[in-house]
C-alpha positions, 0 to 999 in steps of 0.5 A, a space after each residue: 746660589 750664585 756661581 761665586 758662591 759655590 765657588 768659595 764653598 767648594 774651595 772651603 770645603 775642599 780645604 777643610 776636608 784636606 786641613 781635618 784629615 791632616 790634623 786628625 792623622 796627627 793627633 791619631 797618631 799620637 793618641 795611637 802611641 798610648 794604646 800600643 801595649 795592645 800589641 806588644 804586650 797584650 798579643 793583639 793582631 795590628 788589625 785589632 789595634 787599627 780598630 780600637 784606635 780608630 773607635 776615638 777618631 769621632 771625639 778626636 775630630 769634634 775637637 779639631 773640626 772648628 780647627 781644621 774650618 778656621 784654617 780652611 777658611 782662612 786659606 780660601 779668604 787669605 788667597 782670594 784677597 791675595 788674586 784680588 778677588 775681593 777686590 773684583 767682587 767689591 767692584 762690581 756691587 755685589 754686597 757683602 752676602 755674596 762671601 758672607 754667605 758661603 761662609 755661613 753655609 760651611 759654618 753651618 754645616 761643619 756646625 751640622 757634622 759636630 752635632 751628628 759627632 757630639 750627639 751620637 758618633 762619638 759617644 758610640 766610639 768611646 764606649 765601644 773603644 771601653 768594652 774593647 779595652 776591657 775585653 783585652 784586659 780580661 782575654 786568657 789568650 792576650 794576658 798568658 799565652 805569649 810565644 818564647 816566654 814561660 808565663 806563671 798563670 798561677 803559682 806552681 802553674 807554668 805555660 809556654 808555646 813556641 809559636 801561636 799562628 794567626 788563626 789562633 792554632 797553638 804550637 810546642 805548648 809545655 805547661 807544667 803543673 805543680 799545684 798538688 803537693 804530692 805530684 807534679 805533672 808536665 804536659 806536652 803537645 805538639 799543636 793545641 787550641 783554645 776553645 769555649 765549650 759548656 760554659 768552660 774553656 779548655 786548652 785542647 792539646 793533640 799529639 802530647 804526652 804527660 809526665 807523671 813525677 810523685 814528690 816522693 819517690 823516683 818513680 814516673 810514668 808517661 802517658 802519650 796522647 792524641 787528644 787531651 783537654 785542660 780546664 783553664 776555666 778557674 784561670 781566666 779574670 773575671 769579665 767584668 762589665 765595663 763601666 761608662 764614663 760621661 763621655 761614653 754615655 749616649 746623650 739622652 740617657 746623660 741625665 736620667 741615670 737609674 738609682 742603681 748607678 753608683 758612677 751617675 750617683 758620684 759623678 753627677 756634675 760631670 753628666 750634668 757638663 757633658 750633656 750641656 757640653 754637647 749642645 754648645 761645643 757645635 757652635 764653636 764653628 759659628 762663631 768662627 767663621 763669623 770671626 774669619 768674615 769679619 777680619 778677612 771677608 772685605 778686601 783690602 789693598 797691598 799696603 795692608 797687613 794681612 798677616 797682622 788680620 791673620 794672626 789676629 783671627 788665630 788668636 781671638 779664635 783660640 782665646 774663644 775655644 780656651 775660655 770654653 775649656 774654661 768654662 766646663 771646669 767652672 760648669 764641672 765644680 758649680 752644675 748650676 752654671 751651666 749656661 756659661 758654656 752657651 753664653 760664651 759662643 753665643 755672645 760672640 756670634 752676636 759681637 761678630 755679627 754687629 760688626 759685620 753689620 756696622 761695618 766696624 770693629 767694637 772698641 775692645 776688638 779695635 784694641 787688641 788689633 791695634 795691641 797685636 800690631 804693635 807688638 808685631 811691629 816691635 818684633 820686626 825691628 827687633 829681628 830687622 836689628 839684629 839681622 843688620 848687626 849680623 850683616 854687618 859682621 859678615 861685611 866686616 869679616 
């Protein structure tokens, strides 16, 4: 491999890797918005929430990596061609592998990287991320037991603590008991755990005491202790097992569902997508950087408009990536259709790689080139027009 070569690879890749991280941090972000209930009202830790959240950055990358390269890609040529670089590597005889090839060497590999994410990595995170939501759901100490509020575990059943430290110990606990209809008992404890034991999970209070009060007479009695144990057992939801969406599958096992599994039985079109659809989504990359060469691999003189190139690749790459989209929600409603989400990528790695080789651009590409360059250019004069009417307002003041 040549020195130019590495260079453009590295710079490519660096950019990509800056471009993703960037992208990925947003779109976290907002992801990590709709899960901050984990906090606030499920009583989770911050490191608990950093955990879940993080359990979606696998699918949320092979969303953004055609993305985050086309960007990279985009930089990396768009600079070169602004230090004439293409213009030196032209002039000296090299052909045009020499950009081409790097370029499908990063494609390749970000290619690589969303196969390893779409085959194994994200499936793994989506359905670790549904076991862990499903556990919060059904955690007694996240659901009931938060700090300065009285909590109805159940009616005629009331829990309350002062405060519950981060190692899990329990402090100023009241729960008031009031289920028998003859007697009510209110417990007190100074400290308190929850713990698993027998197959039960008891509320162990130390340093209490229990009040005793009958519906019927005045009378009560107290009872102080040091230790007491309350069966919490019959308070805490049913664990249920999670059940896994198509996404959350593992790839092989996407379409050898057992009989037993009534969401493979009522959704068998959406396995059937999800399998096709992580075998074509990692092509995307190909056809991208294919499309980059193609409008801004060769070089080009200042009296060229690279940003009108730029645009036009930007463009043509996200009318590719929505006629994807497209295409699972046709593959969703008719299974049999699936090569549709295979030819889309496909036929334009082949219309991209006939232009690079003929040197020229397929007449509807020409096009919507040409379509784009006029509206570009009727949106400067209309901009140019009304700056100069804002000109000359300003002179006239």
């Amino acid at each position: 491999m040549k020195t130019i070569e590495r260079y453009i690879i590295r710079r490519s890749l660096g950019a990509f890797i800056m471009s993703l991280a960037a992208m990925s941090g947003v779109v976290w972000s907002t992801q990590a918005l709709r899960q901050l209930d984990l906090v606030t009202s499920k009583g989770q830790t911050l490191l608990q929430f950093g955990y879940i959240t993080a359990l979606a950055l696998p699918f949320l990358i092979l969303i953004i990596a055609p993305f985050a390269m086309m960007l990279a890609l985009i930089i990396v040529l768009n600079a070169m061609s602004r230090d004439s670089e293409l213009i030196v590597i032209n002039a000296s005889g090299a052909s045009k592998w020499v950009v081409l090839r790097p370029i499908l060497v990063v494609s390749i590999t970000i290619t690589g990287l969303m196969y390893f994410l779409s085959m194994y990595l994200s499936p793994i995170g989506l359905a670790e991320l549904r076991s862990e939501l499903t556990r919060v759901r059904v955690d007694l100490v996240a659901n009931i037991i938060r700090p300065g509020r009285f909590i109805p575990i159940e009616e005629n059943l009331t829990f309350h603590i002062r405060n519950r430290s981060g190692d899990g110990l329990l402090e100023g606990l009241l729960l008031d008991d009031a289920r028998d209809p003859e007697i009510s008992f209110t417990y007190t404890a100074e400290t308190g755990r929850i713990i698993e034991a027998a197959d039960k999970t008891l509320l162990v209070m130390l340093d209490g005491t229990i009040q005793r009060r009958p519906r019927t007479g005045p009378d009560m009695s107290l009872v102080s202790f040091e230790s007491y144990g309350f069966d919490l057992s019959s308070m805490i939801p049913e664990a249920r097992e999670p059940v896994f969406k198509a996404s959350e599958r593992p790839t092989f096992e996407l379409l050898r569902a057992t009989p037993d599994d009534s969401y493979a039985a009522n959704n068998w079109s959406q396995l059937v997508v999800e399998f096709h659809d992580r075998l074509s989504v990692p092509l995307y990359p190909i056809a991208f950087g294919l499309i980059i060469f193609a409008f801004l691999g060769s070089p080009k003189t200042t009296r060229q408009d690279q940003g009108l190139a730029v645009a036009t690749v930007i463009a043509i790459a996200v009318l590719l990536r929505t006629a994807g989209f497209g295409a699972t929600l046709i593959v969703s409603a008719a299974p049999n259709l699936f090569p549709l989400l295979y030819a889309i990528p496909i036929i334009v790695i082949a219309l991209a790689a006939w232009s690079i080789s003929l040197n020229r651009r397929p007449w509807f590409v020409q096009r919507l080139v040409d379509g784009m360059q006029s509206l570009l250019y009727g949106i400067r004069s209309v901009f140019s027009k009304l700056i100069g009417r804002k000109n000359q307002r300003t002179a006239g003041l």
